[in-house]
Backbone as ProteinMPNN parsed JSONL, in Angstrom:
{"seq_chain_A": "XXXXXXXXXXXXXXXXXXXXXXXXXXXXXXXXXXXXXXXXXXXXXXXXXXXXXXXXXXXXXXXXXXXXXXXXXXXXXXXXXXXXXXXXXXXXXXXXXXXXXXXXXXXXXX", "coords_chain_A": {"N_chain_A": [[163.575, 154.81, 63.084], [160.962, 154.055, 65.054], [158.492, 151.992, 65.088], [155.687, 150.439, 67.039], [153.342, 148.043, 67.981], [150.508, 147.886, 70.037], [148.115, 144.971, 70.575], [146.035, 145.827, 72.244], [144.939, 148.431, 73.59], [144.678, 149.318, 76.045], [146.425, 148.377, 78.095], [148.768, 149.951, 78.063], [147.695, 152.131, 78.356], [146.655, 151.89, 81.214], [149.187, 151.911, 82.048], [150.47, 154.355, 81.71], [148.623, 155.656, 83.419], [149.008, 155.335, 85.692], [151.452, 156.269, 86.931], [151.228, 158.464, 86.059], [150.629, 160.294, 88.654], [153.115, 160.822, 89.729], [155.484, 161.084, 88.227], [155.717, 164.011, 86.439], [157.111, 164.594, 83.448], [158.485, 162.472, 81.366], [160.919, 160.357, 80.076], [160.673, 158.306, 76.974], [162.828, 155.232, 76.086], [163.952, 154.398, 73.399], [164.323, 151.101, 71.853], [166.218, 148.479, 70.316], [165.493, 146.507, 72.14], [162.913, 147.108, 72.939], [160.859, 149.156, 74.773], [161.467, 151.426, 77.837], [161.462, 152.683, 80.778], [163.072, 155.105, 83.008], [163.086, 157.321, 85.887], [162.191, 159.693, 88.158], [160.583, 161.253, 90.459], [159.887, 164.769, 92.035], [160.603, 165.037, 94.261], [162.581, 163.539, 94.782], [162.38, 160.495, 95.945], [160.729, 158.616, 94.62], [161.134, 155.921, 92.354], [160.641, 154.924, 89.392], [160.782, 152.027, 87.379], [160.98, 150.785, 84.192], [160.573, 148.318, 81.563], [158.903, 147.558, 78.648], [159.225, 145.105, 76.562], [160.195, 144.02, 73.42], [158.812, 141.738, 72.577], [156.29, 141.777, 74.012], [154.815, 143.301, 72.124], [152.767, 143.21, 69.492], [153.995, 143.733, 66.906], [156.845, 145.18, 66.045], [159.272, 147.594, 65.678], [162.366, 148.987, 65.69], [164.816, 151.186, 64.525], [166.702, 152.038, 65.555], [168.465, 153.398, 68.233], [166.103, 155.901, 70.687], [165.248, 158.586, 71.957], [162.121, 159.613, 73.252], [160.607, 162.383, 74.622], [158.451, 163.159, 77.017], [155.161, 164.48, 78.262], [153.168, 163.455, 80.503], [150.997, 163.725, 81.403], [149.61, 165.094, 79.394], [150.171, 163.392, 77.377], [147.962, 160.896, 78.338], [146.031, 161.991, 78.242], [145.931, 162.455, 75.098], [145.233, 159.595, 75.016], [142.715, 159.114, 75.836], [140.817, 158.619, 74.472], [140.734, 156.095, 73.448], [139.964, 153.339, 73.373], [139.505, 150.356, 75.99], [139.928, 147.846, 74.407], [140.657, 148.7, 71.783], [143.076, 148.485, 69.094], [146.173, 149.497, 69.587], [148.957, 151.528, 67.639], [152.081, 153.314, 67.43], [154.338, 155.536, 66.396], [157.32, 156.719, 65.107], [159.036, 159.092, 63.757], [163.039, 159.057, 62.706], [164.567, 160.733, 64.745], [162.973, 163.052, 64.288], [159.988, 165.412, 65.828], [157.672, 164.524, 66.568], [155.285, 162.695, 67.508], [152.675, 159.584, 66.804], [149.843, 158.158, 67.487], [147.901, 155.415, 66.759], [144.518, 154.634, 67.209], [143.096, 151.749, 66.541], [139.773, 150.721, 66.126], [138.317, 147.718, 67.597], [135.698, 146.366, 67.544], [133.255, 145.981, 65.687], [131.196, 147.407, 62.608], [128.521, 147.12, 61.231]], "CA_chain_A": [[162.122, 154.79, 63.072], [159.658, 153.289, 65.642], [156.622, 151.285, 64.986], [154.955, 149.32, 67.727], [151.402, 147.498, 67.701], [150.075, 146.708, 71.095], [147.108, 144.17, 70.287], [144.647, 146.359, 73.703], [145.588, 150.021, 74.11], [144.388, 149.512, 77.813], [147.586, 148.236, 79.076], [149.307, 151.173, 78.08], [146.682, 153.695, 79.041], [146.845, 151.504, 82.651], [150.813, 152.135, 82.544], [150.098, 156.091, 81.925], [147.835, 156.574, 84.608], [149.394, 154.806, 87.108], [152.584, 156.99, 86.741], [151.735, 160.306, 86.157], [150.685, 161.344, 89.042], [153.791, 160.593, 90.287], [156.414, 161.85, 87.613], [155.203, 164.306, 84.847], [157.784, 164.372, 82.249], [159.381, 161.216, 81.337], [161.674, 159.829, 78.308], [161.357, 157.052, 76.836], [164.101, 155.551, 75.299], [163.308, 153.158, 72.71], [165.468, 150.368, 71.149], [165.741, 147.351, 69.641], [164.997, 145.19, 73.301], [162.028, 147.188, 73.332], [160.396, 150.888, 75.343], [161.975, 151.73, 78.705], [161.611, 154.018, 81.501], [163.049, 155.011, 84.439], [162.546, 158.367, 86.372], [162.169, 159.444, 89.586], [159.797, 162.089, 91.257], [160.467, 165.88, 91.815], [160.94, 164.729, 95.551], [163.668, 162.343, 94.825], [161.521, 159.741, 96.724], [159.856, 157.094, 94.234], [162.001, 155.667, 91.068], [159.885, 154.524, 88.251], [161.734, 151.919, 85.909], [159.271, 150.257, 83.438], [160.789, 148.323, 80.264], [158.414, 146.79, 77.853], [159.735, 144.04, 75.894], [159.82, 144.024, 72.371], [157.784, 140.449, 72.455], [155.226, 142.227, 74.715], [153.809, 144.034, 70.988], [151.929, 142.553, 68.514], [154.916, 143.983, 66.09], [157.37, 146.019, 66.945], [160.174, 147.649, 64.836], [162.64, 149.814, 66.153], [165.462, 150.805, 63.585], [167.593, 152.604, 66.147], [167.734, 154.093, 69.844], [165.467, 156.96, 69.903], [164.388, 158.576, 72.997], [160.939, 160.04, 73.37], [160.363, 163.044, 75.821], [156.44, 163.577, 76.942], [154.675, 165.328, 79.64], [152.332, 162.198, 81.228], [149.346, 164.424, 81.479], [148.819, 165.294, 78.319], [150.128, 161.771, 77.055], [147.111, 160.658, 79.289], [144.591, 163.098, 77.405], [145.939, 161.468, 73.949], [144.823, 158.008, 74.76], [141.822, 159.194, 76.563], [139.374, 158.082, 73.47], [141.061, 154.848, 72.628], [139.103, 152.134, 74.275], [140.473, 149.41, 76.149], [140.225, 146.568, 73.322], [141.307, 149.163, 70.383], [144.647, 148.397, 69.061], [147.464, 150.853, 69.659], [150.257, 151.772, 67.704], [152.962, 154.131, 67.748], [155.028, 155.641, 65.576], [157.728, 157.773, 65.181], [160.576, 159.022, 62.908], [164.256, 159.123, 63.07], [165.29, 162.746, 64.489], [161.79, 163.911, 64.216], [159.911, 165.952, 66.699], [156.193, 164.39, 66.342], [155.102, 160.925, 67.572], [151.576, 159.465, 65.998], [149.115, 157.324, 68.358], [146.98, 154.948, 65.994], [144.076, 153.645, 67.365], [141.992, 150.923, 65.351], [138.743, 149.834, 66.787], [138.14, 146.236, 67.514], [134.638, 146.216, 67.198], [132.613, 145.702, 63.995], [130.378, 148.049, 62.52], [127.989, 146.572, 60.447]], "C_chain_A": [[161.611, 153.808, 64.12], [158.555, 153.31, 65.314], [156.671, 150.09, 65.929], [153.454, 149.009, 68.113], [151.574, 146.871, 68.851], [148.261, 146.469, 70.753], [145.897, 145.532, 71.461], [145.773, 147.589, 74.055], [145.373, 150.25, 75.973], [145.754, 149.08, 78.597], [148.542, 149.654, 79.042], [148.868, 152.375, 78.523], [146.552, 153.141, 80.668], [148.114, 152.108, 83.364], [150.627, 153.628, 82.93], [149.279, 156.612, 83.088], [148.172, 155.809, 85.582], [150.331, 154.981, 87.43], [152.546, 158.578, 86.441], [151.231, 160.944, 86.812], [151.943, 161.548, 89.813], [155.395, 161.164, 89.481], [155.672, 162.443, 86.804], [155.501, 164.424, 83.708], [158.272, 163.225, 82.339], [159.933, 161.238, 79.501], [161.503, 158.629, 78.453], [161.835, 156.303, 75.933], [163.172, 153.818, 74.874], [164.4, 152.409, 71.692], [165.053, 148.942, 70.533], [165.096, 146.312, 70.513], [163.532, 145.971, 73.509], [161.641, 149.357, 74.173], [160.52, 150.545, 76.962], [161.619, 152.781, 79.317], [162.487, 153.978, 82.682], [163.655, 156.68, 84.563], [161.967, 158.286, 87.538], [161.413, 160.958, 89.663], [160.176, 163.29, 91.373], [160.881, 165.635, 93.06], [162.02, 163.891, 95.814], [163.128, 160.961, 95.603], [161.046, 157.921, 96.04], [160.988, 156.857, 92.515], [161.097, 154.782, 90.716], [161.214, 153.363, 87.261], [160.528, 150.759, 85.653], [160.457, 149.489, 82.138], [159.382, 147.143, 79.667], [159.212, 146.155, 76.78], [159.245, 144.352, 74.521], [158.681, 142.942, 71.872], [156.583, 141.082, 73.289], [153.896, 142.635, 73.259], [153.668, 142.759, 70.13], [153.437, 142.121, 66.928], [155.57, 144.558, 67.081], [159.07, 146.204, 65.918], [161.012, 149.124, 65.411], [164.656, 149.834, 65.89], [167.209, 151.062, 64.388], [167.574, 153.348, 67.849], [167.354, 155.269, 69.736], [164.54, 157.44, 71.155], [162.918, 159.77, 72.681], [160.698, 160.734, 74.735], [158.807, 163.117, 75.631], [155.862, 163.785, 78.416], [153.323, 163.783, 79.847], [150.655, 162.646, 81.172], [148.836, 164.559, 79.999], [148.873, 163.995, 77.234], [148.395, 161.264, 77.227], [145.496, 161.276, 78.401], [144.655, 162.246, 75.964], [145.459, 160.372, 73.842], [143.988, 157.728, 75.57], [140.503, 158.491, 75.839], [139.699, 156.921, 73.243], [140.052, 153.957, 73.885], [140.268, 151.096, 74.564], [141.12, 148.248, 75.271], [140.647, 147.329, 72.366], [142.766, 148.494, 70.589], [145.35, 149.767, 69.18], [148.697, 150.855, 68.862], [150.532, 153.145, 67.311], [154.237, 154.163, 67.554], [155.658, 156.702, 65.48], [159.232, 157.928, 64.33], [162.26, 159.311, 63.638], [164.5, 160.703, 63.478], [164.085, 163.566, 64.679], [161.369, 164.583, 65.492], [158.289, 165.477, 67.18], [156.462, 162.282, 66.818], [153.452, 160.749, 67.139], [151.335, 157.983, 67.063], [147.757, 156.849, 67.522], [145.953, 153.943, 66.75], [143.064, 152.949, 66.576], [141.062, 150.335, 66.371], [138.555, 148.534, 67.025], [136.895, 146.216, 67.632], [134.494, 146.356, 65.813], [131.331, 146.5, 63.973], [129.69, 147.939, 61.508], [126.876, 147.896, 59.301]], "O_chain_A": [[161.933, 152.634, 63.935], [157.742, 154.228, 65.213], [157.36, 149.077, 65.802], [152.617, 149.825, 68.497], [152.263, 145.875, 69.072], [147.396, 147.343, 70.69], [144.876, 145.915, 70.89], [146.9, 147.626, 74.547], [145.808, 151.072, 76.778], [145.997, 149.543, 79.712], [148.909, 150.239, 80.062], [149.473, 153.362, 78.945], [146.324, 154.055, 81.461], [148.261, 152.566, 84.497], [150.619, 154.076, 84.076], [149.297, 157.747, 83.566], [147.32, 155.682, 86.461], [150.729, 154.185, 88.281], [153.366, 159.492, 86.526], [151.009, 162.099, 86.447], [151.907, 162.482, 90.614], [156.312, 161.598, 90.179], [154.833, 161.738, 86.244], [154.656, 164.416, 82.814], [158.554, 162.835, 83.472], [159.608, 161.74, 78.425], [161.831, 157.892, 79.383], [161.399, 156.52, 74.803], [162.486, 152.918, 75.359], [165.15, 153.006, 70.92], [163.935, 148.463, 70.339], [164.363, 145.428, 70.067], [162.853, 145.402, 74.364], [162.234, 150.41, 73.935], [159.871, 149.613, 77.437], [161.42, 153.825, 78.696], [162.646, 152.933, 83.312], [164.395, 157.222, 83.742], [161.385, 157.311, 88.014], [161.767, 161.79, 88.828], [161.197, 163.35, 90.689], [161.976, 166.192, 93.131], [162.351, 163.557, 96.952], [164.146, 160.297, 95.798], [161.016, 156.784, 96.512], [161.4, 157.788, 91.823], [160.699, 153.914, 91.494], [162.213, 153.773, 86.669], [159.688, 150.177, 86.339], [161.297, 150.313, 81.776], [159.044, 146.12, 80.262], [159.904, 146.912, 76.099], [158.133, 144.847, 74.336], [157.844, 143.182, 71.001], [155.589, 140.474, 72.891], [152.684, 142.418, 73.261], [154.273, 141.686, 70.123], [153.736, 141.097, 66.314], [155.349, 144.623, 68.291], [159.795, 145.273, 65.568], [160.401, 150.185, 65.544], [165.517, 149.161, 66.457], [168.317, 150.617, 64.088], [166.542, 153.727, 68.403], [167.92, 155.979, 68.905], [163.439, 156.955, 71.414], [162.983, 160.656, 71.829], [160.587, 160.1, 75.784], [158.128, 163.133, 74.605], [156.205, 163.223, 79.456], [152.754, 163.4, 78.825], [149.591, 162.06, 80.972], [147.754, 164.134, 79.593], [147.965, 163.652, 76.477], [147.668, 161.292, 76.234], [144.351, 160.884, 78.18], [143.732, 161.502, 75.631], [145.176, 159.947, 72.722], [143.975, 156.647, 76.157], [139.515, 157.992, 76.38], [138.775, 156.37, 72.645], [139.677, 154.215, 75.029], [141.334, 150.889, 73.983], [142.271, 147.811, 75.3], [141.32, 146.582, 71.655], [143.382, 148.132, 71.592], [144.947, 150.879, 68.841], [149.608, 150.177, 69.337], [149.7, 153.982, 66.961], [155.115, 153.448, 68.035], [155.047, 157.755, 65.662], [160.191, 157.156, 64.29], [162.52, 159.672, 64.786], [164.595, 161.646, 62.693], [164.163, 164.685, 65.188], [162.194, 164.485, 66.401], [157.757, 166.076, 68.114], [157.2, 161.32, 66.607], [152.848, 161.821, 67.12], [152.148, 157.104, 67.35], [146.739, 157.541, 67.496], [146.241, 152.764, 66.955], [142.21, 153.598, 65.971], [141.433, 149.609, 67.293], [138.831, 148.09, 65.91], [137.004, 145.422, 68.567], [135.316, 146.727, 64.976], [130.501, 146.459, 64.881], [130.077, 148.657, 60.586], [126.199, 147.479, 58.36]]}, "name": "protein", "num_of_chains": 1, "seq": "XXXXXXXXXXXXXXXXXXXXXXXXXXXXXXXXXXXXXXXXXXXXXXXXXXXXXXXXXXXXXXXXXXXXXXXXXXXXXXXXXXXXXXXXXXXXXXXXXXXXXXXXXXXXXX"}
């Protein structure tokens, strides 16, 4: 199982769009040091490697290695409503085929 809480969904929605126009599928492989990439272009040209640190999240629980395939674009569309200050997390089961993108507002709505 993965669960990770990043405190500002904007760094991650920065990472996503500043990578896909450049690869469109990616995996990423997720473990106990944390969420990883690396991937390279249909041109063989540009190599992508990205790891986020498990200390980077707020939390971060990750029971086993567990890669995550996802097309960038439509990633990109998913975390099109989250605002930059919402929190983000992201969650996903052992084996499963579904990942879940929680965002919580940080504003107050009186």
């Amino acid at each position: 199982m993965l669960e990770a809480r990043l405190p500002q969904a904007g760094l991650f929605k920065r990472i996503i769009e500043s990578i896909r126009d450049i690869i469109e599928t990616v995996n990423f492989d997720c473990s106990a040091a944390g969420i990883s990439i690396q991937a390279m272009d249909t041109a063989h040209v540009s190599l992508i490697e990205l790891l986020l640190r498990a200390e980077c999240f707020e939390s971060y629980r990750c029971d086993r290695s567990l890669p995550l395939g996802m097309n960038l674009n439509s990633l990109s569309k998913v975390l099109k409503p989250a605002g930059n200050e919402d929190a983000l997390t992201i969650k996903a089961a052992d084996g499963g085929d579904t990942i879940n993108f929680i965002f919580e507002s940080s504003s107050k709505h009186s």
